[in-house]
BARODO-517895 format. One record per atom (N, C-alpha, C, O): residue number from 1; residue in one letter; atom name; x, z, y. Coordinates in Angstrom, 1 decimal, always signed. Layout:
N
R    n  res  atom       u       w       v
R  NUM    a    CA       X       Z       Y
...
END
This chain:
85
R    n  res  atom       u       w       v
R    1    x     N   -92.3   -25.6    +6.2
R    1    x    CA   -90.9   -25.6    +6.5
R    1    x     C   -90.7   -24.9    +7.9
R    1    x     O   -89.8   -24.2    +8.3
R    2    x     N   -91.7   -25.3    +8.2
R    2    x    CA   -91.4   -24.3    +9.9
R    2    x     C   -91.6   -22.5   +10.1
R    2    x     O   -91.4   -21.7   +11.0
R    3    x     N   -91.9   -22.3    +9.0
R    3    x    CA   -92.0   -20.9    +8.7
R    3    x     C   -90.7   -20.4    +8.5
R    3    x     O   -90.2   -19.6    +9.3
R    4    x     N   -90.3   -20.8    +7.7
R    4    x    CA   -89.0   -21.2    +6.5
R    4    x     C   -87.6   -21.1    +7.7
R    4    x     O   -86.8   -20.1    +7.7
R    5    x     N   -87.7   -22.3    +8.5
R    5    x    CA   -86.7   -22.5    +9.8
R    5    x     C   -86.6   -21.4   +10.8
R    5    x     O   -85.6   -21.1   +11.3
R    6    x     N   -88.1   -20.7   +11.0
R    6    x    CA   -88.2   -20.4   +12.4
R    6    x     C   -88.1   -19.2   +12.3
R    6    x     O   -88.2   -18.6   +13.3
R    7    x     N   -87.9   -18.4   +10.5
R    7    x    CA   -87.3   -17.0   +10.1
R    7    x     C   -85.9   -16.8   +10.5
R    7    x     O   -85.6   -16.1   +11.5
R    8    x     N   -84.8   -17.6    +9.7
R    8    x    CA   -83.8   -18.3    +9.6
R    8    x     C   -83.0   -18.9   +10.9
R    8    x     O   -83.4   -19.9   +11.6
R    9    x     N   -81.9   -18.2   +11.1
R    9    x    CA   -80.7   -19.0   +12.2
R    9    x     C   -80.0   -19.8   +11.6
R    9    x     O   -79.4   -20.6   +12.4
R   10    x     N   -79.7   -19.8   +10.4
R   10    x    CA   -78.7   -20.8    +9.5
R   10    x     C   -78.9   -20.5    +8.1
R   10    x     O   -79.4   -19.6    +7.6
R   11    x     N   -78.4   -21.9    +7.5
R   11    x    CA   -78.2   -21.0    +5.9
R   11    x     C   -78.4   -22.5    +5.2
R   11    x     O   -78.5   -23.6    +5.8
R   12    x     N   -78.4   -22.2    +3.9
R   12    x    CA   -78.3   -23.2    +2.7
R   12    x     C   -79.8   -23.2    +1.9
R   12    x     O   -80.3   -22.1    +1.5
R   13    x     N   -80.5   -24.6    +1.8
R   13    x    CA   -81.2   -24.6    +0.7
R   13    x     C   -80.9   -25.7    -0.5
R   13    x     O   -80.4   -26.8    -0.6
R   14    x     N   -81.5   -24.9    -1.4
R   14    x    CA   -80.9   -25.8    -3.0
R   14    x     C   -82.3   -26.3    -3.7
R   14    x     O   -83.0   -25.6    -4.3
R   15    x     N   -82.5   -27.5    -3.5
R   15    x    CA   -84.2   -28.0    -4.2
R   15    x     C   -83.5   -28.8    -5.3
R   15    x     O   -82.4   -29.2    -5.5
R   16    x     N   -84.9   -28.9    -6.3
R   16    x    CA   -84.9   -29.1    -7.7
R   16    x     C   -85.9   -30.1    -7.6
R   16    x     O   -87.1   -29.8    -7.6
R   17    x     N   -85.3   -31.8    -7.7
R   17    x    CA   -86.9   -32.5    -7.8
R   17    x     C   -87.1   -33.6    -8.3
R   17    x     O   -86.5   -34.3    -7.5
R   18    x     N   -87.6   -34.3    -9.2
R   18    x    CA   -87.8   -35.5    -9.6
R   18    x     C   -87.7   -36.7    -8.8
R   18    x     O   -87.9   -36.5    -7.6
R   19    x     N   -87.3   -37.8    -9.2
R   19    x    CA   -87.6   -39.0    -8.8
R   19    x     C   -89.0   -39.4    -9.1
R   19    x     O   -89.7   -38.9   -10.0
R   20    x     N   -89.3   -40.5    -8.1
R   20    x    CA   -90.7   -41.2    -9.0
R   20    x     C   -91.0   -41.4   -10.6
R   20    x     O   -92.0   -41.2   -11.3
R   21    x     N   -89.3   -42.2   -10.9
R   21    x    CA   -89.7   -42.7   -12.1
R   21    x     C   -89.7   -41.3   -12.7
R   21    x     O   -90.6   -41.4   -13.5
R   22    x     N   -89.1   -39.9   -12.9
R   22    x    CA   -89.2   -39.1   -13.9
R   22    x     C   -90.6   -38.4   -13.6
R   22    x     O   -91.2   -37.6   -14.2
R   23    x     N   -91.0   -39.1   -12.3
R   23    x    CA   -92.8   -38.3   -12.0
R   23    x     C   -93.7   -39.0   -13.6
R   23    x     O   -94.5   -38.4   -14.3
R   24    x     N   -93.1   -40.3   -13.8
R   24    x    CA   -94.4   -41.4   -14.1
R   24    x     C   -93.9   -41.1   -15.6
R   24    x     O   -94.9   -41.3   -16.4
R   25    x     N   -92.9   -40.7   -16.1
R   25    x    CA   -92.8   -40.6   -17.3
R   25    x     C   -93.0   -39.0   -17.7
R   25    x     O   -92.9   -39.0   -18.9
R   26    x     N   -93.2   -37.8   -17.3
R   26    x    CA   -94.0   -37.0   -17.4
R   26    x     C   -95.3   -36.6   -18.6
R   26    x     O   -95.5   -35.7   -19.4
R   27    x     N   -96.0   -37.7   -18.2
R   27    x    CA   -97.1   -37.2   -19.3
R   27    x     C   -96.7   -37.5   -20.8
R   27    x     O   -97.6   -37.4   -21.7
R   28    x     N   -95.7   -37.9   -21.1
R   28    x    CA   -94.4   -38.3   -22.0
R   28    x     C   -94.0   -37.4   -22.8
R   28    x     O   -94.1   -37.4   -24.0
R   29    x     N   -93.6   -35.9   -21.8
R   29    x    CA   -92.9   -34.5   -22.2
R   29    x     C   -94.1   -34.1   -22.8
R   29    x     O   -94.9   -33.8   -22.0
R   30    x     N   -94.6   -33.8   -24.1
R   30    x    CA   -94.9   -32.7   -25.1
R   30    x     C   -94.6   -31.1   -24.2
R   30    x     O   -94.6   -30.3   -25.1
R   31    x     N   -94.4   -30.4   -23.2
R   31    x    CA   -94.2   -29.2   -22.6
R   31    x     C   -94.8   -29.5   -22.0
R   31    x     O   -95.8   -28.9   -22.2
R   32    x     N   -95.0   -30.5   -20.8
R   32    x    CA   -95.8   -30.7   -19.5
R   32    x     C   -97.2   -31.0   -20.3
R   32    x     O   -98.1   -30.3   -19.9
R   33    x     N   -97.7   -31.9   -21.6
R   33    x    CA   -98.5   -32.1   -21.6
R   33    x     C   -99.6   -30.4   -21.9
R   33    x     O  -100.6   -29.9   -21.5
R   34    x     N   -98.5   -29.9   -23.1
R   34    x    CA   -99.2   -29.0   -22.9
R   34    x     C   -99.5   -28.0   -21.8
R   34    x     O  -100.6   -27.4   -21.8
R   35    x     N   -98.7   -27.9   -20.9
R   35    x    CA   -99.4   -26.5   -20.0
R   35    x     C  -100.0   -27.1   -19.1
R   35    x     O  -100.3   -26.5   -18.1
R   36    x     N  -100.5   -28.9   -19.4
R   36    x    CA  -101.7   -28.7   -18.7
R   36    x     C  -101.1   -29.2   -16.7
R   36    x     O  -101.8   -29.4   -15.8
R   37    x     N   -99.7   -29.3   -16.8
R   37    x    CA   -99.4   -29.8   -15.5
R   37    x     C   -99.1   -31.1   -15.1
R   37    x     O   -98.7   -31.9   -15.9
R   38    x     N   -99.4   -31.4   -13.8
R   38    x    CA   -99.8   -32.7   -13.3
R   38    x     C   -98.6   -33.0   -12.2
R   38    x     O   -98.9   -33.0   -11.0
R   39    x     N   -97.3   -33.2   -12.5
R   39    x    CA   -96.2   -33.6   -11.1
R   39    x     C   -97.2   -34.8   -10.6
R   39    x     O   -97.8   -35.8   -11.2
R   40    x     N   -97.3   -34.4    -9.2
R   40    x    CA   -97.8   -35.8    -8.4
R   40    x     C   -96.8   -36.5    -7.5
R   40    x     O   -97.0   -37.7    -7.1
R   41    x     N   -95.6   -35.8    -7.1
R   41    x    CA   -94.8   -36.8    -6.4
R   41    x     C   -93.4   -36.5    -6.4
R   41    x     O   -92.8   -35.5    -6.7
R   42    x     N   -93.0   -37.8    -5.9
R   42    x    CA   -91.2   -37.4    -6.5
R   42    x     C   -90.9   -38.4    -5.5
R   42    x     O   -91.6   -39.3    -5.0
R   43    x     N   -89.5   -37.8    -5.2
R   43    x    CA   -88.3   -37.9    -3.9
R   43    x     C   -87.2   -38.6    -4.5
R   43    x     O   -86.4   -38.3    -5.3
R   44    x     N   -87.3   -40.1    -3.7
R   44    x    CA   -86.1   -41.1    -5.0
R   44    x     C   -85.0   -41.0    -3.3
R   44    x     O   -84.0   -41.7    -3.0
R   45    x     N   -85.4   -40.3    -2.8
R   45    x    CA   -83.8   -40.0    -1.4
R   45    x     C   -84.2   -38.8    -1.1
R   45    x     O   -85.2   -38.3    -0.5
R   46    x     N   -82.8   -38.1    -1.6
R   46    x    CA   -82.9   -36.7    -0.7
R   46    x     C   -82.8   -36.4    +0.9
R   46    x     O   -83.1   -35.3    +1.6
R   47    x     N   -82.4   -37.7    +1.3
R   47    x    CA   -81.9   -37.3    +2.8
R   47    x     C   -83.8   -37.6    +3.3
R   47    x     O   -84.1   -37.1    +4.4
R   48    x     N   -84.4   -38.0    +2.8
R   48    x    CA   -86.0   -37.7    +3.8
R   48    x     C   -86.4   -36.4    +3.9
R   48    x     O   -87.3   -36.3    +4.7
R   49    x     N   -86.1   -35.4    +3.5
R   49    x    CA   -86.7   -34.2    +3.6
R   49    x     C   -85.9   -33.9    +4.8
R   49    x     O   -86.1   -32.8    +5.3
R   50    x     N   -84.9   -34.7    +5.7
R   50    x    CA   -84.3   -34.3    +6.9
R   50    x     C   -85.7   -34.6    +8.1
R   50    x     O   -85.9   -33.7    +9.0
R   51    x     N   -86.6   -35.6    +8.0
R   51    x    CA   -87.7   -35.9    +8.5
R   51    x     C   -88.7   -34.4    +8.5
R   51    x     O   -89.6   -34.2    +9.4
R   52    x     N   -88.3   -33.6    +7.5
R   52    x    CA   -89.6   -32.2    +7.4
R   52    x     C   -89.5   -31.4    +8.6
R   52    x     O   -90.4   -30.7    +9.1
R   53    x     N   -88.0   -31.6    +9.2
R   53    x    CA   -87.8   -30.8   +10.2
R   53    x     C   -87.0   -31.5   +11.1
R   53    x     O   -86.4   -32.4   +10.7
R   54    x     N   -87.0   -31.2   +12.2
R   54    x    CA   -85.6   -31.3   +13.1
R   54    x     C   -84.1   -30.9   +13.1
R   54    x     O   -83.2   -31.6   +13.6
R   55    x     N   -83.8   -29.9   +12.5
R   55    x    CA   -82.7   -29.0   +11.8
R   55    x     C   -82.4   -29.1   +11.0
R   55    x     O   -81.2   -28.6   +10.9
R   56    x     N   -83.0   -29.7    +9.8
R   56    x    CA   -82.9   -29.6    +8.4
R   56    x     C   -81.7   -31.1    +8.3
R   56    x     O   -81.9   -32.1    +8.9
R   57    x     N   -80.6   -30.8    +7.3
R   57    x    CA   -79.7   -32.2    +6.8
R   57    x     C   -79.3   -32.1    +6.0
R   57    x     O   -78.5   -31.2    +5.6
R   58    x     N   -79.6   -33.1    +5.3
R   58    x    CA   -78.9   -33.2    +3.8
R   58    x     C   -77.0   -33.0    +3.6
R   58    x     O   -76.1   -33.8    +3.9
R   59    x     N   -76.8   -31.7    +2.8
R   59    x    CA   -75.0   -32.3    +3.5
R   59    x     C   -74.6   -32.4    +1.6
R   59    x     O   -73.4   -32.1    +1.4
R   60    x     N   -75.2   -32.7    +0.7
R   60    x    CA   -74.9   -32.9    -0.2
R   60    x     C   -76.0   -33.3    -1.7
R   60    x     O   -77.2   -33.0    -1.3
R   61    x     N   -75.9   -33.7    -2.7
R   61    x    CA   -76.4   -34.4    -3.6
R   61    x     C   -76.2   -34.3    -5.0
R   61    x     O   -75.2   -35.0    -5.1
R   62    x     N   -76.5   -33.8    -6.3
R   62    x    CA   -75.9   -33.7    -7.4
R   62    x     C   -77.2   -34.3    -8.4
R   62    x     O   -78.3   -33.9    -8.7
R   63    x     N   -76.5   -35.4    -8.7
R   63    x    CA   -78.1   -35.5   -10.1
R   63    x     C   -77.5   -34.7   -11.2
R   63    x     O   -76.4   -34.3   -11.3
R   64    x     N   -78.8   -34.7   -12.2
R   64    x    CA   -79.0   -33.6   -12.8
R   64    x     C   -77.6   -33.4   -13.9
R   64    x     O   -76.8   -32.5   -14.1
R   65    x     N   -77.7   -34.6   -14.5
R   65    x    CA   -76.7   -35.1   -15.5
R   65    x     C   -75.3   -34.5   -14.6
R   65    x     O   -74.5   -34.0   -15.4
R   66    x     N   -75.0   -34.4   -13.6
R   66    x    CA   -73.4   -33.7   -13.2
R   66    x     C   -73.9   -32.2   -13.1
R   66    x     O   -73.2   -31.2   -13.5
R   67    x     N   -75.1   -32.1   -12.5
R   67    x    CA   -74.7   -30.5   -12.6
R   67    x     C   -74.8   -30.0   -14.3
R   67    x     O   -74.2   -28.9   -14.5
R   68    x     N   -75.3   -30.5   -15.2
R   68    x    CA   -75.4   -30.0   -16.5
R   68    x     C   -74.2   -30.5   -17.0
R   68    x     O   -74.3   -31.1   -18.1
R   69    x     N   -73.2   -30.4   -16.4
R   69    x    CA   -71.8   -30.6   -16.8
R   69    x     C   -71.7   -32.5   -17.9
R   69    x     O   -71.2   -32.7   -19.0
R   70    x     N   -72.2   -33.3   -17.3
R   70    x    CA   -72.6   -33.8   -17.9
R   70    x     C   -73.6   -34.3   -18.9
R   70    x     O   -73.7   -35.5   -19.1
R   71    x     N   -74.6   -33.2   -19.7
R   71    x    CA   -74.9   -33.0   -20.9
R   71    x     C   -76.5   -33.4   -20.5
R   71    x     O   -77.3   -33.8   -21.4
R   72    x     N   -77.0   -33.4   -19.1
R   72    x    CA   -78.3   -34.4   -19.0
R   72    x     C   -78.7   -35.6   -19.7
R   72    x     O   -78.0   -36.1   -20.6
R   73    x     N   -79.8   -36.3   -19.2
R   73    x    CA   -79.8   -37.1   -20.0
R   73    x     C   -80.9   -38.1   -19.3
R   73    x     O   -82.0   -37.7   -19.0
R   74    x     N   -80.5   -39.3   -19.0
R   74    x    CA   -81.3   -40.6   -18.5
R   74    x     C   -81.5   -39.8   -17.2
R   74    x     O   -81.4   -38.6   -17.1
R   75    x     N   -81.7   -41.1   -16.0
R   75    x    CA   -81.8   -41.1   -14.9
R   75    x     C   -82.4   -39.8   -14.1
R   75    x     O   -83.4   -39.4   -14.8
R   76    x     N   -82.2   -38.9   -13.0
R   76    x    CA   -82.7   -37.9   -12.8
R   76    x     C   -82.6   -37.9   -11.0
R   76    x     O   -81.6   -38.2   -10.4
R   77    x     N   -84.1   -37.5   -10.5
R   77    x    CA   -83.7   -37.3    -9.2
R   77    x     C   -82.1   -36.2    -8.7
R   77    x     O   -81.5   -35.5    -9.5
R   78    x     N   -81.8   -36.4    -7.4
R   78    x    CA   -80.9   -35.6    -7.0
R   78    x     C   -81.3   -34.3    -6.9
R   78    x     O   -82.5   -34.1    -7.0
R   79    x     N   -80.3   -33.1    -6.7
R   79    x    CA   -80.7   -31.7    -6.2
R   79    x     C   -80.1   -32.3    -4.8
R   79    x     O   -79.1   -32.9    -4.8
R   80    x     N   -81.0   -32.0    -3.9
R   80    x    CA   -80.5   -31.9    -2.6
R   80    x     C   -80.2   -30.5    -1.9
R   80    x     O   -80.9   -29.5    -1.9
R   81    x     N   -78.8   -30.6    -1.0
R   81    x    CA   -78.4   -29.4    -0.5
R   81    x     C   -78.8   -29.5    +0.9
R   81    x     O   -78.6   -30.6    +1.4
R   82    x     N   -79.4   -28.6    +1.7
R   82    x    CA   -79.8   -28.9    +3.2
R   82    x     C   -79.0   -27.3    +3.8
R   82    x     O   -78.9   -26.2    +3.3
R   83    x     N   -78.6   -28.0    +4.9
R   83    x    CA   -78.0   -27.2    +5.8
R   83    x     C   -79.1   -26.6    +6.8
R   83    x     O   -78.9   -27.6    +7.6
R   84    x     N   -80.0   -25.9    +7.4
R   84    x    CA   -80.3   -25.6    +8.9
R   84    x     C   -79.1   -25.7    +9.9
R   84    x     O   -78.5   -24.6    +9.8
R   85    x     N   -78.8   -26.1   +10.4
R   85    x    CA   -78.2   -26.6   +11.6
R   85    x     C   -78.5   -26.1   +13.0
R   85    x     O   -78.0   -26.6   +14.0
END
C-alpha cells in the first residue's frame, strides 16, 4: 500500500472482497473448486483497511446485492470506497 500511496497525491480506490462467512463457504462454489483456488481471508469491515495506511479512509460502502441492482444474492461483503486523503 505504501507503494500505491507514495506514487499517488489523491485519488479513489474501488476493492472487491468477501466477508468471512462467504470465505468459509467457498469450497461450496463448483468454479472455485474447480480452478483449484483457495480464498484465505475476508474483510467483515471495510473501514480496517484505513489501519493499512495513514491516508487511506473509507468514505463509502456498497454490498454486492445493491450494486447488482439488486439481483445478488445472500449476504455479501462490502465494496469499499477509499479516498487518499
Amino acid at each position: 500500500m505504501r507503494r500505491v500511496t507514495g506514487r499517488f497525491t489523491g485519488g479513489e480506490l474501488l476493492s472487491d472482497v468477501y466477508g468471512s462467512f462467504g470465505i468459509r463457504v467457498q469450497r461450496f462454489v463448483p468454479a472455485v473448486r474447480r480452478a483449484g483456488a483457495t480464498p484465505r481471508w475476508g474483510m467483515d469491515d471495510p473501514t480496517a483497511v484505513e489501519g493499512w495506511h495513514a491516508g487511506l479512509r473509507c468514505v463509502g460502502r456498497f454490498p454486492m446485492w445493491a450494486v447488482a441492482g439488486g439481483r445478488g444474492r445472500g449476504p455479501g461483503a462490502a465494496v469499499p470506497v477509499l479516498r487518499l486523503l
